[in-house]
C-alpha positions as CSV (number, residue, x, y, z in Angstrom):
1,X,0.0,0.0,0.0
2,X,1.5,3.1,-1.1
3,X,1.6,6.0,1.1
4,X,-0.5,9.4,0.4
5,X,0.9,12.6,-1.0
6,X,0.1,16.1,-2.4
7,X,-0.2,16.8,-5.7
8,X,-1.3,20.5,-6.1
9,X,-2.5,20.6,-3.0
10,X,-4.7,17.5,-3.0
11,X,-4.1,14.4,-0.8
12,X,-4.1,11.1,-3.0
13,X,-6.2,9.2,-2.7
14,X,-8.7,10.8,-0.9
15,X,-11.1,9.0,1.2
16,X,-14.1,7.7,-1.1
17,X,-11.3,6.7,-3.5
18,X,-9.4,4.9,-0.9
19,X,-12.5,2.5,0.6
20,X,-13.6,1.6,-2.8
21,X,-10.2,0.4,-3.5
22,X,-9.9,-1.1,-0.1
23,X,-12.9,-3.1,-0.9
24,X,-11.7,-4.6,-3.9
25,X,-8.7,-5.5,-2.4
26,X,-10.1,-7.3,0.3
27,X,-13.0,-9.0,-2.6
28,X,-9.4,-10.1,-4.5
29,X,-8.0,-11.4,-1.2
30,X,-10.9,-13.1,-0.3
31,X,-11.0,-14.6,-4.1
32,X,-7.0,-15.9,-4.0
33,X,-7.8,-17.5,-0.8
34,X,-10.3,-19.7,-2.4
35,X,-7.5,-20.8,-4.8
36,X,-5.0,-21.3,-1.9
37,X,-3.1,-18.0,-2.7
38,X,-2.2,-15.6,-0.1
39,X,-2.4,-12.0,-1.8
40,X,0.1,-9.9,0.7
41,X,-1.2,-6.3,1.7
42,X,1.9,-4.5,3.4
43,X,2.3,-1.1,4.7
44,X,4.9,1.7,3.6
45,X,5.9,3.3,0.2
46,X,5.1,0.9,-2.7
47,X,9.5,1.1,-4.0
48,X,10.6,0.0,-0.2
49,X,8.3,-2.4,0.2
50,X,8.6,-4.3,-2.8
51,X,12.2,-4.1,-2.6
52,X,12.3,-5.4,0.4
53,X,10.0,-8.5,-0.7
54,X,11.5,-9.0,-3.6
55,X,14.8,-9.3,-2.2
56,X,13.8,-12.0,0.4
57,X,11.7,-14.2,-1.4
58,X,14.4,-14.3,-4.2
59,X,12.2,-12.9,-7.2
60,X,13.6,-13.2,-10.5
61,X,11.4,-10.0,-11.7
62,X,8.0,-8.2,-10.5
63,X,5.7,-8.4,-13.2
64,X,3.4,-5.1,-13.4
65,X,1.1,-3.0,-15.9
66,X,2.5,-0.5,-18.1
67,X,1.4,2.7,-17.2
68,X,1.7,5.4,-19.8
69,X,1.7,8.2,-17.5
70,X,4.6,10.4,-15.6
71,X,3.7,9.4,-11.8
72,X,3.3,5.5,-12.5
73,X,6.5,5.4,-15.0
74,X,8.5,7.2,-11.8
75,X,7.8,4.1,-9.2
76,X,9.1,1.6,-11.8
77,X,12.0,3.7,-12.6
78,X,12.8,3.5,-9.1
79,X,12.4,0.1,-8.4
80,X,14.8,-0.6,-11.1
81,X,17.2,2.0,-9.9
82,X,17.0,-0.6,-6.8
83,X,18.5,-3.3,-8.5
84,X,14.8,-5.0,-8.9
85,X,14.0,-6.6,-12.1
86,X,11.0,-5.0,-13.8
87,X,8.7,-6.2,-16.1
88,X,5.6,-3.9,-17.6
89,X,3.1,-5.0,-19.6
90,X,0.9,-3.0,-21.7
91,X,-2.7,-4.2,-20.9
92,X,-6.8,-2.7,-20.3
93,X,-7.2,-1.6,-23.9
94,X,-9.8,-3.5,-25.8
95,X,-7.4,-3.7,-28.9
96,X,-4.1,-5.1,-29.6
97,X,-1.6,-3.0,-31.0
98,X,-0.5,-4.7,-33.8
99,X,-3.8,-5.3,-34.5
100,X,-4.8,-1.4,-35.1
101,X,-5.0,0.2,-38.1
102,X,-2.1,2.7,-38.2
103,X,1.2,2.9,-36.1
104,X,0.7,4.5,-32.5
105,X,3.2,7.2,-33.4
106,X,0.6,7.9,-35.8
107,X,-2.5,8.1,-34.3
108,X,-5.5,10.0,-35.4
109,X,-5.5,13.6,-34.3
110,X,-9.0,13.5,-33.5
111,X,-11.1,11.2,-31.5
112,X,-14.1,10.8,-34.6
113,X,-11.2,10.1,-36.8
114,X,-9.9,7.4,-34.6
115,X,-13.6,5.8,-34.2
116,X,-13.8,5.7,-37.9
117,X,-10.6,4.2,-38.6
118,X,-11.0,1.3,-36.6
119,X,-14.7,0.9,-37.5
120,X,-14.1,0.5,-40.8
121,X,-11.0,-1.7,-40.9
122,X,-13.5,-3.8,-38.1
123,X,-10.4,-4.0,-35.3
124,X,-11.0,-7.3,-33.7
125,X,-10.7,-7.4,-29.9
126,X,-9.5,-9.9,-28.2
127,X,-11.7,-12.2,-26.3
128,X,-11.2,-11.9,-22.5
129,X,-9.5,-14.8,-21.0
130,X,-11.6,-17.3,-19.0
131,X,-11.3,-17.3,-15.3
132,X,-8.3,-19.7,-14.2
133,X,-9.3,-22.8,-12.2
134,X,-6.3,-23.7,-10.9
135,X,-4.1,-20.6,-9.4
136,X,0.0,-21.7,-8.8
137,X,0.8,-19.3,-6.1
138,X,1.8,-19.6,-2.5
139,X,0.0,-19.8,1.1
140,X,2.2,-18.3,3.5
141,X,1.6,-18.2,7.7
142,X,1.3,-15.3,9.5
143,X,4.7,-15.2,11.0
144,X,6.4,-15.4,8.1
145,X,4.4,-12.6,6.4
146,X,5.5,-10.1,8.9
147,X,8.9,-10.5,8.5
148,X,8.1,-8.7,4.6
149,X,6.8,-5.7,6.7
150,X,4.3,-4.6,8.5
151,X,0.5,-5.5,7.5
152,X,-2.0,-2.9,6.0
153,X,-5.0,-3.2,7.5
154,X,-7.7,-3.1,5.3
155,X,-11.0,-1.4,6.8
156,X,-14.4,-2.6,6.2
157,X,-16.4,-0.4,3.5
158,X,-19.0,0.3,6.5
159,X,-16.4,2.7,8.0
160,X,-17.2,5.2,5.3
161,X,-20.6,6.4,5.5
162,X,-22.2,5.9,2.2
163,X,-24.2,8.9,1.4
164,X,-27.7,7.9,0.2
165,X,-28.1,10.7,-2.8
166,X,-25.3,9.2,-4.4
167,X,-25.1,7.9,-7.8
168,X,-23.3,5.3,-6.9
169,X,-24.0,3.2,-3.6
170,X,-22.1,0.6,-2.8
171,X,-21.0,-1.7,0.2
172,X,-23.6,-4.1,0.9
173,X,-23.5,-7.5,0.2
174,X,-27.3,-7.6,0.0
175,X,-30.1,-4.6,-0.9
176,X,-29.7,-2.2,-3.6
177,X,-25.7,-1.6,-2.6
178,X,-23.3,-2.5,-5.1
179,X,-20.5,-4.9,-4.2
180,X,-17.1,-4.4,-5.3
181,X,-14.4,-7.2,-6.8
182,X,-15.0,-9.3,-9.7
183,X,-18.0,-11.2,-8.8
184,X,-19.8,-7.7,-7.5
185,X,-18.8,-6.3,-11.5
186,X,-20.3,-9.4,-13.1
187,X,-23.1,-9.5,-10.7
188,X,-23.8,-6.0,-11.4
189,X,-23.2,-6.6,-15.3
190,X,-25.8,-9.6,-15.4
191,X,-28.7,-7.0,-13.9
192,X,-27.8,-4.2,-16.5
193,X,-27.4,-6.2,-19.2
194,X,-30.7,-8.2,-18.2
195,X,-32.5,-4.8,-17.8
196,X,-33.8,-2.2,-20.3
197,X,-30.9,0.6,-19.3
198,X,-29.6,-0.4,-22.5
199,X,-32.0,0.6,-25.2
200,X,-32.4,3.9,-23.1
201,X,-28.6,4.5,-22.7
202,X,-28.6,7.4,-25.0
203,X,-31.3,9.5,-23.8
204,X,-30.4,9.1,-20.5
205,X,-26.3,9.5,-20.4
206,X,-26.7,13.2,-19.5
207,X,-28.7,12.8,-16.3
208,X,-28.1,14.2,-13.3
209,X,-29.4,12.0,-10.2
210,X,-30.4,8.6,-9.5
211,X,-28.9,5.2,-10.2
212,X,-29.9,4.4,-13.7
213,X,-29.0,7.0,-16.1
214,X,-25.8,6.0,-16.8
215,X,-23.5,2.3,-17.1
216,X,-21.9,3.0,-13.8
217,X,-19.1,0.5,-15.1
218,X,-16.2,2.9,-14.3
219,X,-15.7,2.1,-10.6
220,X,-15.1,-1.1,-11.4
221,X,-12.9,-0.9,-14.8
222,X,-10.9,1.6,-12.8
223,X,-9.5,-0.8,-10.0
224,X,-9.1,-4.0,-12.6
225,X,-12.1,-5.7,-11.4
226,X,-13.6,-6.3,-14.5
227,X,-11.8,-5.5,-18.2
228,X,-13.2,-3.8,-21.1
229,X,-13.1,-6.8,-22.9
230,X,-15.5,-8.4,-20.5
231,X,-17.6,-5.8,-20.4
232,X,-17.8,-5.7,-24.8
233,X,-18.6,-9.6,-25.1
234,X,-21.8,-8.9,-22.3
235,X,-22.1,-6.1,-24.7
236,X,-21.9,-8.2,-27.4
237,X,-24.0,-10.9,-26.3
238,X,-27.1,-8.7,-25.1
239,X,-27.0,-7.1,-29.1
240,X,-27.5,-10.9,-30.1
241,X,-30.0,-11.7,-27.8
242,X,-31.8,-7.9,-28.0
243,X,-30.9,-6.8,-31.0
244,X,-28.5,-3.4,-31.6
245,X,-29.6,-0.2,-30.8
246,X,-29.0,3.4,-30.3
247,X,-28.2,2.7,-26.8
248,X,-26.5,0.0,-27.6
249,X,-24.0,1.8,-29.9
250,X,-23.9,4.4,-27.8
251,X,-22.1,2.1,-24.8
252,X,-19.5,0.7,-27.6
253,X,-19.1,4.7,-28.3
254,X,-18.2,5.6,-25.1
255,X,-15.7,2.7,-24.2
256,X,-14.0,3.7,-27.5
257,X,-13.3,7.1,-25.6
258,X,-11.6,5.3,-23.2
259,X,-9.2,3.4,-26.1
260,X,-8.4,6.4,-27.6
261,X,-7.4,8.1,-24.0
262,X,-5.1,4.8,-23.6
263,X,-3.5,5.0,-27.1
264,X,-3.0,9.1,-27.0
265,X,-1.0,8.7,-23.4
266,X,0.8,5.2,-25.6
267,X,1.9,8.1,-28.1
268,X,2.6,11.3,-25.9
269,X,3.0,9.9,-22.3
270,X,4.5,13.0,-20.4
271,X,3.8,15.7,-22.6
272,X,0.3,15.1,-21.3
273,X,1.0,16.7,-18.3
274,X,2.8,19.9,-18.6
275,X,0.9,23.4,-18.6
276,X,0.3,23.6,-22.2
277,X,0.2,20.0,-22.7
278,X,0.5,19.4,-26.4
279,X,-0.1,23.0,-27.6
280,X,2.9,24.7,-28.6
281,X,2.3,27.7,-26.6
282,X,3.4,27.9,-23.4
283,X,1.1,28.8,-20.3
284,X,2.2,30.5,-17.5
285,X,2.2,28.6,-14.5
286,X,-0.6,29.6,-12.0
287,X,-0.1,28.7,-8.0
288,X,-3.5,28.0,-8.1
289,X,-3.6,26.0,-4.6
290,X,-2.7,29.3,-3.1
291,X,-5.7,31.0,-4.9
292,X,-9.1,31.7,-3.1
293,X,-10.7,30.5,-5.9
294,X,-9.1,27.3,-5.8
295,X,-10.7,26.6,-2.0
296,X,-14.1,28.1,-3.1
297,X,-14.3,25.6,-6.2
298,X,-13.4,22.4,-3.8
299,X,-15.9,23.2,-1.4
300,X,-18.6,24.7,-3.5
301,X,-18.7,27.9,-2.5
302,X,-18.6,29.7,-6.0
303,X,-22.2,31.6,-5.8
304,X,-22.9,29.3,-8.8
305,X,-25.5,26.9,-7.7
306,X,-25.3,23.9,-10.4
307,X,-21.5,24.2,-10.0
308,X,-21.6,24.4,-6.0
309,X,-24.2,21.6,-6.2
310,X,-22.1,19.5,-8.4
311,X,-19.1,19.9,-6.4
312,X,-20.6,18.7,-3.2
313,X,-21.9,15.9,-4.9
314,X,-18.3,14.4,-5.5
315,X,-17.0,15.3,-2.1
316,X,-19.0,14.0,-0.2
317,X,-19.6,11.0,-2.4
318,X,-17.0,10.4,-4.7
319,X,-18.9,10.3,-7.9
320,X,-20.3,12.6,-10.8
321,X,-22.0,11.9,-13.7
322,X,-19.8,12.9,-17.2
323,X,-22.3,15.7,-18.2
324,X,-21.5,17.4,-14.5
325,X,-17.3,16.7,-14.9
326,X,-17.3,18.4,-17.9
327,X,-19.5,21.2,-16.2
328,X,-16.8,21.3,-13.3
329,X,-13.8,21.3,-15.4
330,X,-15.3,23.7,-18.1
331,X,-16.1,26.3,-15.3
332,X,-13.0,25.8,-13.3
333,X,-11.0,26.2,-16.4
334,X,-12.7,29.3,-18.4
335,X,-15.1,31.5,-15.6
336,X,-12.3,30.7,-13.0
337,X,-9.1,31.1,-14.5
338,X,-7.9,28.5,-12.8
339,X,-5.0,25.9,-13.9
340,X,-6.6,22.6,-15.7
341,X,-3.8,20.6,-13.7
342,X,-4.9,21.2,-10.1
343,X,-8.4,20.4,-11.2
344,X,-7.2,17.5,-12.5
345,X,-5.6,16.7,-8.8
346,X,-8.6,17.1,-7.3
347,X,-10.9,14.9,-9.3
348,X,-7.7,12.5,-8.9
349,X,-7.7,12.4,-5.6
350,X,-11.9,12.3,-4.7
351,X,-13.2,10.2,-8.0
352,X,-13.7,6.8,-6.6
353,X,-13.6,5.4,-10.4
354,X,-10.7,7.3,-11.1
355,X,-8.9,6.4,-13.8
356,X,-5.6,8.4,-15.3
357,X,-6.0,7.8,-18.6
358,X,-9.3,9.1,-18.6
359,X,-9.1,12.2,-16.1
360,X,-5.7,13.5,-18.0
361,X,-7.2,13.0,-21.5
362,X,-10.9,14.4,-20.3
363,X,-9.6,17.4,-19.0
364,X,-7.1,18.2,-21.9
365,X,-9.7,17.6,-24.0
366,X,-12.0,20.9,-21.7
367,X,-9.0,22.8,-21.8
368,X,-8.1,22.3,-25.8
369,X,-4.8,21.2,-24.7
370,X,-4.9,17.7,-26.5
371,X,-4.9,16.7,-29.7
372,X,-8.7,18.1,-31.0
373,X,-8.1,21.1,-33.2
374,X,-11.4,23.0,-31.5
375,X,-9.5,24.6,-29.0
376,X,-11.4,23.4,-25.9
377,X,-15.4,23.1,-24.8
378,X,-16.3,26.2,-22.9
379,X,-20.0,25.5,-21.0
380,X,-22.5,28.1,-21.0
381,X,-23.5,27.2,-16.9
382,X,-26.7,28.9,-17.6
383,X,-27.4,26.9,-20.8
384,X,-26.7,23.8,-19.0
385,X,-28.8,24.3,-15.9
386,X,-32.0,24.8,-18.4
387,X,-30.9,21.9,-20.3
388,X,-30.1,19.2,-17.4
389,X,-31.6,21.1,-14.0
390,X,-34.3,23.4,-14.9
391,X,-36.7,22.1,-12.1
392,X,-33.6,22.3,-10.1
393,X,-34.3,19.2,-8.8
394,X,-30.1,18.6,-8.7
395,X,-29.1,21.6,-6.9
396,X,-31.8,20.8,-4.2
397,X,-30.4,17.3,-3.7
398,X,-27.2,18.8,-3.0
399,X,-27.6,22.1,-1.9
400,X,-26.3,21.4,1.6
401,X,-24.8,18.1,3.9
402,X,-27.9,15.5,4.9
């Protein structure tokens, strides 16, 4: 377990992000066990601790995801620079690389061009791999576990309160609360698929409140618990048994997004995350964490009520629907001033599904600082609060603490 730290003036991870991966550490550690594997959680910074184990159970290499991003490539670099062997692997797209229709280095400029590209030259994906049966790992006793280090423990989801006029509730094994780990994603898979979400998903992506409006896949696909791939073949497999549909389309649309955040961070990695990110104008650097504003945007306390109302919403639950993100960024960004990068660090450090392929590429993509030529998506707050809260029906919810 990797200890916190400030980025921008944010603690990571913050505390709804924390207990959501918490619990699907304890639903993986509960799944190993079943297989006779013990999955060790251990205390301290991520680079001493696996040094430490690697060094006494005589590993060859540590085995680990390839993560396309500054932070991530940072704690591998210095692992190696321990004398560790490391090994990344590029993994959680849905395509292959040598399978896609141009080079990385080449990638499409523009998301639609992207879509197109691999529409049209039909991109197989991969089918996802079947669950193993037999796991070759390692049962360890207690004693000689602590000689790695000392033990994380990991809480029980009840210790954070989960706030009922969230999007998202989880925690429960029973009831309407969602359950994290791979069995809770399937579980939760086999009722959307089974429902009529589907066929509606289009019309409904934009909401505000409630449970059904959207997938609600990302909490899972952020922490690993289920893969894209999985989540295409139920896709899949409802189109068959349903037929396709706008909605249905819509869902293949959106995890596309999500490819084309993956690929763009294969292509530009760091240059992602300066000021200017890919623009060849430089930006000067704002100390935004020292700025009122900065304070009166976390806590919603910016006399703008969808925006205060939205910003409540994911402190004090750790969710927000796209349509209010984009809001949050959009506002932050143009009637704010403020830098794009320390609204990135908060959304990083309260999203429970957060995930940094999408929150870099999301908010580059607000800020006209990636690769689209449009030079950013300013919203018209007004415009937005007729369109998607004209009974106000949103701000009420979260106008103050329950």
């Amino acid at each position: 377990m990797a200890s916190t730290e400030q980025r921008w003036g944010c603690l990571q991870p913050g505390a709804h992000r924390l207990a959501w991966w918490h619990a699907n550490v304890r639903a993986l550690q509960l799944e190993l066990a079943q297989h006779g594997v013990t999955l060790l959680v251990l205390r301290g910074k991520a680079v001493e601790v696996l040094q430490t184990v690697a060094n006494k159970v005589g590993a060859v290499a540590i085995h680990c995801e390839e993560i396309a991003a500054p932070y991530e490539r940072a704690e591998v670099q210095a692992l190696q620079n321990t004398g560790v062997k490391v090994r990344t692997h590029w993994g959680s797209t849905l395509f292959e690389e040598q399978q896609l229709p141009f080079a990385v280095d080449e990638l499409p400029a523009v998301f639609s061009q992207f879509r197109n590209l691999v529409e049209r030259a039909r991109t197989p994906v991969p089918a996802p791999l079947a669950a193993p049966q037999h796991v070759h790992g390692f049962s360890i006793a207690s004693e000689t576990a602590a000689s790695f280090g000392p033990w994380a423990a990991i809480p029980p989801a009840e210790q954070l309160c989960m706030d009922a006029r969230s999007a998202f509730i989880w925690g429960g094994d029973t009831g309407s609360a969602l359950r994290a780990g791979n069995a809770g994603a399937h579980a939760y898979l086999e009722a959307y698929f089974s429902s009529d979400r589907v066929a509606h998903y289009k019309a409904t992506r934009n909401g505000l409140i409630g449970t059904a409006y959207s997938s609600k896949w990302s909490p899972w696909l952020a922490v690993g618990a289920v893969s894209a791939r999985e989540i295409l073949e139920a896709l899949r497999t409802y189109e068959q048994r349903q037929g396709a549909n706008d909605g249905s389309y819509w869902l293949w649309f959106e995890l596309l997004w999500r490819e084309y955040f993956r690929w763009l961070h294969k292509q530009y990695g760091d240059a992602l995350y300066r000021g200017r990110g890919l623009s060849e104008i430089a930006r000067p650097v704002v100390a935004t964490k020292h700025q009122p504003a900065f304070a009166h945007w976390t806590q919603g306390r910016t006399g703008c009520e969808l925006v205060d109302a939205g910003m409540r919403e994911l402190a004090e639950s750790g969710y927000s629907s796209n349509r209010m993100r984009q809001i949050l960024a959009s506002y932050w960004i143009y009637d704010l001033g403020g830098d794009w990068r320390a609204g990135a660090a908060w959304f990083e450090a309260n999203l429970l599904d957060y995930d940094v392929y999408s929150n870099q590429g999301n908010w580059l993509y607000i800020a006209g600082l990636g690769t689209d030529p449009r030079g950013g998506r300013r919203f018209n707050v007004a415009k937005q609060t007729a369109d998607h809260d004209a009974d106000g029906q949103y701000r009420n919810l979260w106008s103050a603490s329950p």
